[in-house]
Each structure stands twice: as C-alpha cells, then as structure tokens.
ZATORMAR-670991 format. One record per residue (C-alpha): residue number from 1; residue in three letters; x, y, z. Coordinates in steps of 0.02 Angstrom, whole numbers. Layout:
% ZATORMAR-670991
(NUM; ALA; (X; Y; Z));
...
This chain:
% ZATORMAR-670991
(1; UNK; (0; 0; 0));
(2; UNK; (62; 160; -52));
(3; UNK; (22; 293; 90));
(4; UNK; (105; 426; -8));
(5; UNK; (-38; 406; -130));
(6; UNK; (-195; 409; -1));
(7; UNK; (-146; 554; 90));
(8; UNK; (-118; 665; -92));
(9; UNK; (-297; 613; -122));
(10; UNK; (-377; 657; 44));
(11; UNK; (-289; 824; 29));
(12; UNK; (-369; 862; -143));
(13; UNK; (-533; 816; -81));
(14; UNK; (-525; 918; 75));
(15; UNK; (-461; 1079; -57));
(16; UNK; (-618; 1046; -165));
(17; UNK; (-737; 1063; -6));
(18; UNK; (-664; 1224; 10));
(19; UNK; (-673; 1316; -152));
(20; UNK; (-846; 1419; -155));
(21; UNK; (-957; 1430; -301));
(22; UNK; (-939; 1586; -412));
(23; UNK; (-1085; 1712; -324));
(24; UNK; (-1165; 1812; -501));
(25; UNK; (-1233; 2009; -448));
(26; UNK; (-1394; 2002; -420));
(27; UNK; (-1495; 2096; -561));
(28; UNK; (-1530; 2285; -532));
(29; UNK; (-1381; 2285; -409));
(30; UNK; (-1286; 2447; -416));
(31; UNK; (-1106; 2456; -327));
(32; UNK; (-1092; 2637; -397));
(33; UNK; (-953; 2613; -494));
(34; UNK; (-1086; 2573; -680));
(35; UNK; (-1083; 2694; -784));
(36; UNK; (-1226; 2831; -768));
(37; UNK; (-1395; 2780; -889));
(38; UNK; (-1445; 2947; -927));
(39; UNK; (-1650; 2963; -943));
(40; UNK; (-1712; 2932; -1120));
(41; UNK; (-1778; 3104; -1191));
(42; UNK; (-1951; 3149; -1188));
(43; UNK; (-1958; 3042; -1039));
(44; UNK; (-2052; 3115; -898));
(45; UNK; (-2079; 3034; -710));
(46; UNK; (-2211; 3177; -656));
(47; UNK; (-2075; 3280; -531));
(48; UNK; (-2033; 3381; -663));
(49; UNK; (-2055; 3556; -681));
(50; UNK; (-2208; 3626; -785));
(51; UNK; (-2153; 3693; -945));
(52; UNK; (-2261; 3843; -999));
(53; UNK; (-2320; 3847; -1200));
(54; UNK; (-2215; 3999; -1262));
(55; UNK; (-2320; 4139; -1307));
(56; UNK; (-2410; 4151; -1493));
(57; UNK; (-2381; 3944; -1510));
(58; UNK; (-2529; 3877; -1574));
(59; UNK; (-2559; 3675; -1568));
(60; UNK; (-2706; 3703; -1709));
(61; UNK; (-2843; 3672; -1589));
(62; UNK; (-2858; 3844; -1513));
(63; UNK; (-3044; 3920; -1548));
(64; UNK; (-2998; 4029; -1690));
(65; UNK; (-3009; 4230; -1657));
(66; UNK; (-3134; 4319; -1755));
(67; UNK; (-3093; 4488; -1823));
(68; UNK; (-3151; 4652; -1692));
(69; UNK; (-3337; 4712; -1767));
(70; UNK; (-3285; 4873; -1831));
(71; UNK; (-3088; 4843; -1859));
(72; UNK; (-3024; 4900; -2029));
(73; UNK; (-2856; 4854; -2117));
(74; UNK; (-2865; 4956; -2230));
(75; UNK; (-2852; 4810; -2383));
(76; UNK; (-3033; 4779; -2375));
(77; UNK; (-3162; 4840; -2504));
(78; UNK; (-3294; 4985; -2481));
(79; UNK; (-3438; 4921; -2427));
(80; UNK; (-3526; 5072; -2518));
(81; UNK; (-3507; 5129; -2688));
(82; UNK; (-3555; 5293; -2677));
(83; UNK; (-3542; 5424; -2547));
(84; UNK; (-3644; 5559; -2475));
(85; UNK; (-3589; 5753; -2542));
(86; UNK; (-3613; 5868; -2378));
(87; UNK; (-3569; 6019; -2441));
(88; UNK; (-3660; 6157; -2500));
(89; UNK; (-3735; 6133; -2666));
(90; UNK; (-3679; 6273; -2794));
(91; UNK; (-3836; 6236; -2907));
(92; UNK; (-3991; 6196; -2900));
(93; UNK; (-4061; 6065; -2768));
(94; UNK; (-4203; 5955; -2853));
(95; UNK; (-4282; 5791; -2788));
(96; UNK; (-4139; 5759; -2660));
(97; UNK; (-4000; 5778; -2808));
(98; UNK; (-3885; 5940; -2841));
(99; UNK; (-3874; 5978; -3022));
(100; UNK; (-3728; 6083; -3059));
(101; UNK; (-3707; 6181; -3233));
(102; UNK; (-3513; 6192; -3286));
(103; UNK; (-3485; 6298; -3455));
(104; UNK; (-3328; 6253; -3482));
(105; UNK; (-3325; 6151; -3651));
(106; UNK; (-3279; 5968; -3640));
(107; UNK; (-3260; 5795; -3729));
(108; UNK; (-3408; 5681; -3634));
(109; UNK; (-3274; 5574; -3540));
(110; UNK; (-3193; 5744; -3477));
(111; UNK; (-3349; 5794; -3448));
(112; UNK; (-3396; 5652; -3338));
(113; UNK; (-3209; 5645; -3262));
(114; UNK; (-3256; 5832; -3176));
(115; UNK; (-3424; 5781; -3106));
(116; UNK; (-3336; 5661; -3016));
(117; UNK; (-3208; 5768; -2971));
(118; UNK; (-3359; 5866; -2878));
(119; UNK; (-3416; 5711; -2778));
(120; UNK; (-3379; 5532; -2757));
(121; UNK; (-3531; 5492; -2838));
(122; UNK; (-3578; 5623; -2963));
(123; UNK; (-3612; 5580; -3108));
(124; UNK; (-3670; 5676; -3298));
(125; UNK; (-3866; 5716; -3274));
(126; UNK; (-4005; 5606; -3347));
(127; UNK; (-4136; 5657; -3380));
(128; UNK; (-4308; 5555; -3345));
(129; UNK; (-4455; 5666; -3342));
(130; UNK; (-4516; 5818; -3438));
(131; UNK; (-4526; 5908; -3275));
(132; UNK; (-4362; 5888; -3225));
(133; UNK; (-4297; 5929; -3414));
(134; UNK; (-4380; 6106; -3391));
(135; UNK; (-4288; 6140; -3242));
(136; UNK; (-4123; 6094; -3333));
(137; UNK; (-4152; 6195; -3451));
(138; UNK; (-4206; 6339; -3339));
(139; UNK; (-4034; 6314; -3251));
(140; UNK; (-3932; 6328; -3387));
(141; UNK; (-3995; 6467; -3464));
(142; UNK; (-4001; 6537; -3292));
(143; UNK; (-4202; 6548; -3306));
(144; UNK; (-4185; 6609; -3478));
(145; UNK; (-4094; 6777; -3472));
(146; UNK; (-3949; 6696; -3552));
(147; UNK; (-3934; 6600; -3721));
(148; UNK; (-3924; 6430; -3715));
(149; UNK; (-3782; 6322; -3736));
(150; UNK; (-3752; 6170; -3825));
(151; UNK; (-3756; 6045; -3672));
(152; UNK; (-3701; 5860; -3611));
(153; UNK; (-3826; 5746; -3530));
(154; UNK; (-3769; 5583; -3450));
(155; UNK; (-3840; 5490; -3599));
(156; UNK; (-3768; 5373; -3737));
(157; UNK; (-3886; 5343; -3875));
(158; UNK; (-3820; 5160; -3935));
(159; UNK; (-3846; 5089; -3771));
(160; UNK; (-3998; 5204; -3735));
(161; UNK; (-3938; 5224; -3567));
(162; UNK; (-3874; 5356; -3437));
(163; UNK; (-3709; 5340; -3345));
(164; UNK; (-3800; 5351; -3187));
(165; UNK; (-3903; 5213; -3194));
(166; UNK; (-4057; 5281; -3219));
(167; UNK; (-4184; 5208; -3319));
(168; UNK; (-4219; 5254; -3489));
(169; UNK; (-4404; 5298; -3492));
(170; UNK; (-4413; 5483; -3580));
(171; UNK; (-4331; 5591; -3707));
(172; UNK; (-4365; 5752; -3803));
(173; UNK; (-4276; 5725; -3962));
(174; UNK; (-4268; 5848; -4136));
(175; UNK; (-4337; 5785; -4288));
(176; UNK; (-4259; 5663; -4360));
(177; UNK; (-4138; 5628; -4198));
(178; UNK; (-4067; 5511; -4163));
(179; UNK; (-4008; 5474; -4326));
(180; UNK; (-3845; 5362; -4316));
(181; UNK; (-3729; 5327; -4438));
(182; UNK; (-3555; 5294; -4361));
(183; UNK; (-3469; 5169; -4266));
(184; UNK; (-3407; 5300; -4146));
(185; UNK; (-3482; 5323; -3975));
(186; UNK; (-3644; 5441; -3993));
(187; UNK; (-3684; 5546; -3829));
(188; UNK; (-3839; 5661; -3793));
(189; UNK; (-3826; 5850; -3801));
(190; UNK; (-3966; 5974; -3796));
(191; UNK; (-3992; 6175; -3864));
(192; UNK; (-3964; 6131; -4041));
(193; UNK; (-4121; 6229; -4103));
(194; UNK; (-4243; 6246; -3979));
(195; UNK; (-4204; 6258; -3796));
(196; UNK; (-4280; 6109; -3760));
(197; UNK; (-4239; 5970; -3904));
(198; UNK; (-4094; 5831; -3899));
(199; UNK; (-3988; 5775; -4026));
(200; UNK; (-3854; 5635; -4049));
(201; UNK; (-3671; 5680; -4085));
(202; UNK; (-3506; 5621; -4078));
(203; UNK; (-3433; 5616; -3899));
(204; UNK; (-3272; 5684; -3945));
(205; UNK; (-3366; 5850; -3969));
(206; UNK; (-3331; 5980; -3837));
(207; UNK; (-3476; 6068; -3740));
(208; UNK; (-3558; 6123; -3585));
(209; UNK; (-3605; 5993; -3459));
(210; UNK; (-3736; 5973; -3316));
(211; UNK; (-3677; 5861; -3171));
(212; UNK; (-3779; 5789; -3036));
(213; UNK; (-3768; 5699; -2871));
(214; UNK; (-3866; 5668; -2718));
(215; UNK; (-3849; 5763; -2568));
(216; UNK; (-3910; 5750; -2387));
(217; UNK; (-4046; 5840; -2307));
C-alpha cells in the first residue's frame, strides 16, 4: 500500500470542499461604480417642472379669433359705392339731387371725369321726366336771361342708357334725332335749335355739361 498516494488524495478532496461557487450580482444591483444611464428624452416621471407653452404657439386646436366688429385694415373693399356730398350745393337742389351747370366746353369722358371730381358719386345728369328737363333747361340758361348752350346729358344713344343708372323711360328728341350713322360712341346733347330738343353727336365734341349727385338733407 502506497500511503504517499492516499494522503495526496484526501488532501485534494478536503481543497475541493473548500473552493466556493462563483456568487453572479444580483440583477438591478448597483455598486456605484456602472456607468450613469442617462433618462431617455421625452421621458417624464411627473417631478418635473411645468413647462409653460411659449407665447403666440398655437397647437391648431385653439378656438380661432374672429376679427373686432368694426376693425379695418385698410385692404378691404368699400362696402358702399357711392358716398354722401355734404357740402353746400352750388346749383340747384331738385328731388334730393344737386345739379350743377359747368360751361366750360368738354369731350363727354372729360366731362364726366369733372363731375366726379365734384363728388364721389356724381355723375353727368339724366334726364327722366319732362318736369325735370324744364328745370335743366331753366338752369342753364339761368331761367332764360342767357342763351343757351349746347349741353351734355349723361346719356349714350347706342346703349340708350345714362351713366347714372337711371332708367331710360323719356326723351325730347329733334326731328329726325337720333339718326346714327357711325361706329363712334354717340352721346346726348341738348340747345341745338330749340331750348328744349336733344340731338345725338359724336362724344369727342366739346360742350357744356350738367352734373348731378345726391346730397343729404
């Protein structure tokens, strides 16, 4: 019997008793030395600080804010066409409208261009009732101490219509008037023989003009 041999093996066995299993780190365990996991972002645990909206940021479900009744850009239309004249009229006042005699001779567009010059809304006179016609002529021959004058009214004869609008529902024309025989643009003029008669000419033709507009009480 080898005794050497027996006691090398009961010393190996008594080492192995002794060695310890391998202990892993429990999972979650921190010794402090890990590296730091930094918090993903966006991330929030509900201790954090309210962060206000900035100012003017809209998310798109704000109630959208209406314009102030009243407020004025400056970019928007008119919501009238014409405006009220509130000065004094310089002519005659009849039916609500100012009717204004200017002797200076001019083409009809001129013409027109300075009665609107005089108001927003003035416009060469038409002429729709024999009453009314009388009183025209009255004005422009200043109740008939001066000779009359060969005269625009706000009438062109193609269209049979007056600038203003107005309907087309009486006239007072000389024989033979209107008698049209040009492609050019034929405009109404009165005084060519009797103080009251119309005729149709060419309304590149300078003369008088009567302009018109309404005014307030």
């Amino acid at each position: 019997v080898n005794l050497n041999t027996g006691l090398v093996q009961d010393y190996i066995s008594e080492m192995d008793r002794r060695v310890e299993p391998v202990k892993t780190i429990p999972d979650g365990f921190r010794q402090g030395t890990e590296p730091v996991r930094s918090i993903p972002e966006g991330f929030r645990q509900g201790t954090e600080p309210m962060r206000s909206i900035p100012e003017g940021f809209r998310q798109g479900t704000e109630p959208v804010k209406t314009i102030p009744d009243g407020f004025r850009q400056g970019t928007e239309r008119s919501t009238s066409r014409f405006q009220t004249k509130t000065v004094a009229c310089k002519g005659e006042v009849i039916n609500g409208n100012c009717y204004e005699f200017n002797p200076t001779p001019l083409a009809f567009q001129d013409a027109q261009d300075l009665c609107r010059a005089l108001a927003p809304n003035a416009e060469l006179a038409s002429v729709t009732n024999g009453d009314l016609h009388s009183r025209l002529v009255s004005l422009v021959t200043k109740g008939g101490e001066s000779n009359p004058m060969l005269t625009w009214l706000g009438g062109m004869v193609k269209e049979a219509s007056w600038v203003d609008g107005s309907e087309w529902k009486y006239s007072d024309w000389m024989p033979g008037h209107p008698n049209i025989h040009t492609d050019k643009p034929v405009c109404v003029e009165m005084f060519k023989i009797d103080q009251s008669w119309w005729t149709a000419v060419d309304c590149e033709l300078k003369r008088a003009s009567i302009c018109s507009y309404p005014i307030t009480a």
